[in-house]
N, C-alpha and C positions, 0 to 999 in steps of 0.2 A: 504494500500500500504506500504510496506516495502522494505529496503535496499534487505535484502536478495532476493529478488523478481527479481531482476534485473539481470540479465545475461548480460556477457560483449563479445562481437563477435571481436576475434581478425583477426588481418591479416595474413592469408595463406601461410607457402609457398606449391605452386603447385605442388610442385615434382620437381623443376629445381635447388634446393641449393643455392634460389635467397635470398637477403637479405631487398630486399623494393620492392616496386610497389609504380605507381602514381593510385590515385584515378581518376578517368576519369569520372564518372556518377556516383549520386544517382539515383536509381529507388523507393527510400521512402522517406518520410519527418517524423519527429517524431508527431507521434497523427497518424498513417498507422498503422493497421494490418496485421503481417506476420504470415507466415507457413511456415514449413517446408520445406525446399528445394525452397524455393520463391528466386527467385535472386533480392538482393539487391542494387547492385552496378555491376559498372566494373570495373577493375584495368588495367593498362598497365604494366606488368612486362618489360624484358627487350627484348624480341622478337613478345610478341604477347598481346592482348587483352585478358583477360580474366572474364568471369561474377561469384560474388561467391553468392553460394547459403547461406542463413542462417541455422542452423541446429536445430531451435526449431521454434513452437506456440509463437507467443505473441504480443504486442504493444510496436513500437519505443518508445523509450525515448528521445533521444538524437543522432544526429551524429557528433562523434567527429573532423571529417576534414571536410574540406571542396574541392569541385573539383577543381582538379591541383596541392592536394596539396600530396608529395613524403612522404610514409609514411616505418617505417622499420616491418621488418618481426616479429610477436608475439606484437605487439603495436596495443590497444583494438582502433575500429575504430565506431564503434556503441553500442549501451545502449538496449537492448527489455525487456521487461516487461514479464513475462514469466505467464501462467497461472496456477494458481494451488500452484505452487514454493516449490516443494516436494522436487524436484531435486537442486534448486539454494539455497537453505535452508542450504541444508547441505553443498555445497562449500563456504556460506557466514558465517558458520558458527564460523569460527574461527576470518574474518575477518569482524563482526555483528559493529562494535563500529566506524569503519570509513572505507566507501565504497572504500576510492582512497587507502587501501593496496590490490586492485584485485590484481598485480602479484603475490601473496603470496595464492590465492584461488582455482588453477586450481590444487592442491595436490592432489584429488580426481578425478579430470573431466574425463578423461580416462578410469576411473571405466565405466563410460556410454555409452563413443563414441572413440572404441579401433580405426578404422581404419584410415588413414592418409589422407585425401579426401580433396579439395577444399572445404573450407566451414568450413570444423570441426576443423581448427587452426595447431599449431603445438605442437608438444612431451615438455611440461616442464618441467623444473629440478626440484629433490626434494629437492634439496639444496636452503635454502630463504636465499635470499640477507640479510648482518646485513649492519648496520650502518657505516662508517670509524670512526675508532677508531680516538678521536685527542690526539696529542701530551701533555702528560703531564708538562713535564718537560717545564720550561720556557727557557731555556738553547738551548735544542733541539725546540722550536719552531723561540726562534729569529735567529738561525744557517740553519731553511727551509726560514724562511720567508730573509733573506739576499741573500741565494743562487738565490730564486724564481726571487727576484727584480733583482739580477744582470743577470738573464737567459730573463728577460722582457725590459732590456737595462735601468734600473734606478741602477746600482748597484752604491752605493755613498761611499765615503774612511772610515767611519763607519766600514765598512764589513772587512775588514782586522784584527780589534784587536780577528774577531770571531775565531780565532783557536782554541780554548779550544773547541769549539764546532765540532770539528771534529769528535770525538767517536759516535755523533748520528747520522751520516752519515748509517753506517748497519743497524740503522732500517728502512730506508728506501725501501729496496728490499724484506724484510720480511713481506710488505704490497703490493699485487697486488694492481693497482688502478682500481677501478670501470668504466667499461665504456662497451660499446653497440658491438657487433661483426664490426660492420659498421664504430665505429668511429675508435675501433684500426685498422683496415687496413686504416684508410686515415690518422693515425696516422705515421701508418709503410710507407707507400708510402710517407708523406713527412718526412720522417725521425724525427717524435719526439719523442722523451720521455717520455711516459705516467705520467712516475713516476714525471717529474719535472713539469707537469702542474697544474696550481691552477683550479679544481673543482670547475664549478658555479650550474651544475644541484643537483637535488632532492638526500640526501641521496649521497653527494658528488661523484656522479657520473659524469665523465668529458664527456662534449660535444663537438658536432664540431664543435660551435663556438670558445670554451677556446682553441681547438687545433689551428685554424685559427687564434687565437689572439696570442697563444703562438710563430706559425712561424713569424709573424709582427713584432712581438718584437723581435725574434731573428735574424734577417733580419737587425734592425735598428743599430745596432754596425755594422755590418759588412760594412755596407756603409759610415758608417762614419771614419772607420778607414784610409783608403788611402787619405782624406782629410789634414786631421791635428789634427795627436793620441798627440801632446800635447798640442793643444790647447782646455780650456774649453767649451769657446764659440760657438765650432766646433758643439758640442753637440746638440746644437739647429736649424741647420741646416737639418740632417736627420728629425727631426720632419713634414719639410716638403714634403718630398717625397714618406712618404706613402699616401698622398693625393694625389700623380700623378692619378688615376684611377676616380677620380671626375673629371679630366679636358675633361670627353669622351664627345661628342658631342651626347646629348641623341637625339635632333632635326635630326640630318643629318647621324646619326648611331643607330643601335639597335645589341641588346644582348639577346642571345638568350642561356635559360641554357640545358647543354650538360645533358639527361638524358635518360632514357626509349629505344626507339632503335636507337635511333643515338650513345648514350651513347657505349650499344652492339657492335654497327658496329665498331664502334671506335675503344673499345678494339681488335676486332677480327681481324682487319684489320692491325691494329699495331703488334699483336703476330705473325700472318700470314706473313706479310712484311718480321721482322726481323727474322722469325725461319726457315721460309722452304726458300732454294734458287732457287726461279722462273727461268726459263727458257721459252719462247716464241717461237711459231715458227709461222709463217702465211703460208697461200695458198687460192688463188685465182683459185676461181672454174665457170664454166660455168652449173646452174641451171636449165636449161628449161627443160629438161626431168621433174626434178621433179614438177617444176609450172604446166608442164601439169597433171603429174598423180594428182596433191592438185585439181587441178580444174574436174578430173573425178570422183575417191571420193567423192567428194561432192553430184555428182548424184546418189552415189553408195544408196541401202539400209540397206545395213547395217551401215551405217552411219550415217541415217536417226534422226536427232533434236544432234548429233555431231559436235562440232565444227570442224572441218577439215583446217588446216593452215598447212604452212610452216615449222613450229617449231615441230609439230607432226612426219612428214617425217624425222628433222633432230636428233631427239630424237633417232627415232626409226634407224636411221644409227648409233650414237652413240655407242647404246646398243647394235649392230651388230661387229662393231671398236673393243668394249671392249669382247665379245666374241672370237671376233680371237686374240685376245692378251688381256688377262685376267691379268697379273701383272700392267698392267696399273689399275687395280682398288685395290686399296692399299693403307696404313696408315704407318706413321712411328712413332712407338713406342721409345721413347728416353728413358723413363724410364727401360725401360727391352732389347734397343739396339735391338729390333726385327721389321721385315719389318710384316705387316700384311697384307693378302692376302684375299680378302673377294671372296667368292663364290656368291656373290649375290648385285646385285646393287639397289642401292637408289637414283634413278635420281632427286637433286636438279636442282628447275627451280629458278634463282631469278626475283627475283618479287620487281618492284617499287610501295609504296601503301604510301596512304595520312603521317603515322606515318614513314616511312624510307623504305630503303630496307631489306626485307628478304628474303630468302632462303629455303623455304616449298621442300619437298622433296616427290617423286612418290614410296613407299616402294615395293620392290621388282618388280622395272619395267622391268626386264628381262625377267620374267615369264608372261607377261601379252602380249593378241593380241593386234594388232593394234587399231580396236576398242574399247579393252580395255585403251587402253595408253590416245587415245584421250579423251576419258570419266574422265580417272585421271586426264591428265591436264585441261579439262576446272571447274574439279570443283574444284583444287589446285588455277586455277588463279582467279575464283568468289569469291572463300572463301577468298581470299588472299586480294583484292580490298575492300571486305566490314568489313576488318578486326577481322578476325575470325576465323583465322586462330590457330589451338593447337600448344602448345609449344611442344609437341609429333611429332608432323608433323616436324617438323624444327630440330629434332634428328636424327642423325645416318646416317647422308649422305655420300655416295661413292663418287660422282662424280656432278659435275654440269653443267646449261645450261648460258650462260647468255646471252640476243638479246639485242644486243645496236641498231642491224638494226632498233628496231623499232623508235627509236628517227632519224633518216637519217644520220646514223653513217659508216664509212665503216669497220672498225674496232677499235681493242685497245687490251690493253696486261691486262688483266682482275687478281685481287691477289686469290690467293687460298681460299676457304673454310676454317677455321679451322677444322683439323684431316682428309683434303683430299688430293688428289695427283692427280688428273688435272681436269681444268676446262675451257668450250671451250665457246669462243666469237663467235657469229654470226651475221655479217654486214648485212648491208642496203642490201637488193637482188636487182638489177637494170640495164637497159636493154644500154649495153655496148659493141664498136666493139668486136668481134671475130673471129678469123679465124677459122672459120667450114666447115669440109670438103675440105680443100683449096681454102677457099674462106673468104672475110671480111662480116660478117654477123650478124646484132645486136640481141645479146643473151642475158638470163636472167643470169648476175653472181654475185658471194656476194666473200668474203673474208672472209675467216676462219680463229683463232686465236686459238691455246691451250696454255696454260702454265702447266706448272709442275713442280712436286716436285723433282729438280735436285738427292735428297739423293737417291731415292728408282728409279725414274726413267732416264735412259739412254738416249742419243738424239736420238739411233736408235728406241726403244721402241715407246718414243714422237711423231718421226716422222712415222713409221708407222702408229699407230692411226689417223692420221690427214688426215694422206693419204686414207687409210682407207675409213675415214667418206668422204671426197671429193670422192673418187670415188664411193660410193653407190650414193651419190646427184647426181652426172655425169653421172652417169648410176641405177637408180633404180631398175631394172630387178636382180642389186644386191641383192638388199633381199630377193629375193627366193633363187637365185645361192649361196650365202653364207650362209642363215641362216642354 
């Protein structure tokens, strides 16, 4: 058994230009024999479940995480023992003398396995990490190490006679500092400076704890200043306020960490919120025609092992709506200032499932019959519940459905998709006076909800759509008449 024998399976990205997944399951223990294409694990990226396959023969060694735990994209996540070791021979070959330089071994791996697939990792750079140069000069080291402690709220009156040390300042920027794609955006997002944080990982590579430590400490002057900036003693007061967050009642609260698809919804909901301006409109429909046609359907055969509901008939009025007024399905391109007009719908349904909500999408549900539509949705919503649903699937959506009815909702002003331009609520359906015929009569009715993208869509455009789809519900004989 040798080093070189060992192959190191890193983590994927799928195709979505994600940066981490949570581990969710092993499906091997080390002392298992895999094969080829054996699925290992599952990951949860940020919208879906995913399972990766391994891409060689061999026996586990070792799994490096454990479940639950967030790991980032190209970070080796299991050990296999390869057979034969023809192949692992020669990427270990540079690095034969000590196993933990693997990111320095895959300079070759691509020779083997060109295509970009789950399973077979990501593209590495030929470029190998060197070491951070440290500071020679004693000069320029006590002029970082003064700045550092005055950036971490220990700066002490010492630090002043340091001006001479001003000139090593420039080489500061002439050294990027080492760190992960993941930590500089949590870098950038809370506004730090890479350059001014002291590196605790491998090969002075700054983490996201040194960045977390670095905002704490930059935090602690600022709070103490409105106190009292001349008095010393002041000093030792913020000391205790970065301890507020232990006083949480762990007994009578819980915390829970924002990641995987809640993390997702979060951001899209937020970018959605603040970039497109919603617009709502509601209407209050009388349903019965269409409850009776869901309940003859059912007997139909062509229909036959179909799910046949509610949601099918108001799909299929949708996609009726957005045929006689086609601008209604459209994107609004801000980087190129153009409205985009799609010839072709991708009806999102959202979907509530154990891990959050997501938004699985029907591709090309204009082109499809009715008992086609239904066959998409009920395997969009099985797949969706036992979470297994593709990150493919959750791409490239036009338009969306969302059923609050089914919680006994009557309505709500539902936020957009990101990169769509409306999307329609569907209340609680339920049996309510109406005047029918000139007469008070209890009929099946629900309330309908669109919003839209104010930029690209008009209130008159909105409001046709709406109307639109309520009158096919109110009259179904629409869908022949119109289509």
């Amino acid at each position: 058994m040798t080093n070189a024998s060992v192959r190191e399976f890193k983590m994927p990205d799928v195709g979505e230009g994600l940066t981490e997944a949570e581990i969710l399951k092993w499906y091997v223990q080390p002392g298992d024999t895999v094969t080829d294409g054996q699925v290992v694990c599952e990951v949860e990226t940020a919208k879906a479940a995913v399972e990766l396959p391994i891409p060689y023969d061999g026996v586990v060694r070792a799994l490096h995480f454990p479940e639950g735990t967030t790991v980032d994209v190209g970070t080796s996540i299991i050990a296999v023992e390869v057979a034969g070791g023809a192949a692992p021979a020669q990427e270990g070959a540079a690095a034969a003398p000590a196993p933990a330089a693997e990111p320095e071994q895959p300079a070759e791996q691509p020779a083997a396995r060109q295509p970009v697939l789950v399973g077979y990792g990501v593209a590495t750079s030929s470029t190998r990490r060197r070491p951070r140069k440290q500071a020679q000069d004693p000069a320029a080291q006590q002029a970082a190490s003064a700045v550092q402690s005055e950036l971490n709220g220990h700066g002490a009156a010492p630090a002043a006679p340091a001006v001479p040390a001003a000139p090593a300042a420039p080489a500061a920027p002439a050294q990027r500092p080492l760190a992960k794609p993941p930590v500089r955006k949590l870098a950038k997002d809370l506004g730090v400076d890479l350059a001014t944080v002291t590196p605790t990982g491998p090969d002075g590579v700054v983490t996201r704890e040194d960045v977390h430590a670095a905002v704490a400490a930059a935090q602690a002057p600022q709070q103490t200043a409105p106190e009292a900036p001349s008095a010393a003693p002041a000093a030792s007061a913020p000391a205790a306020q970065p301890a507020a967050p232990a006083s949480y009642d762990s007994v009578r609260e819980t915390r829970i960490p924002v990641k995987g698809v809640r993390k997702a919804t979060a951001a899209a909901m937020v970018g959605s919120a603040f970039t497109a301006p919603h617009v709502t409109e509601f209407v209050t429909v009388d349903v019965t025609r269409t409850m009776k046609l869901v309940e003859e359907l059912k007997q139909d055969k062509e229909f036959a092992g179909l799910r046949v509901n509610p949601l099918l008939l108001i799909a299929k009025a949708l996609l009726v709506a957005i045929r006689r007024n086609p601008d209604i399905n459209a994107s609004w391109d801000e980087a190129a200032q153009e409205i985009v007009v799609k010839h072709y719908v991708n009806l999102g349904i959202a979907a509530a499932t154990p891990r959050g909500l997501i938004v699985p999408n029907i591709k090309d549900a204009h082109a499809r019959t009715l008992p086609e539509l239904a066959a998409s949705l009920g395997e969009l919503v099985s797949t969706a519940r036992e979470g297994k649903t593709s990150p493919s699937a959750m791409q490239g959506g036009t338009v969306t459905i969302t059923n609050v009815g089914v919680f006994g909702v009557d309505t709500g002003t539902p936020l957009l998709n990101p990169g769509e331009s409306a999307i329609l609520a569907v209340g609680a359906i339920k049996p309510q006076p109406w005047v029918h015929k000139g007469k008070v009569k209890p009929r099946q009715v629900t309330t309908l909800a669109l919003s839209f993208d104010h930029r690209l869509v008009d209130g008159e455009l909105g409001s046709k759509v709406l109307a639109d789809v309520a009158a096919v519900l109110e009259q179904p004989k629409r869908l022949i008449t119109w289509a």
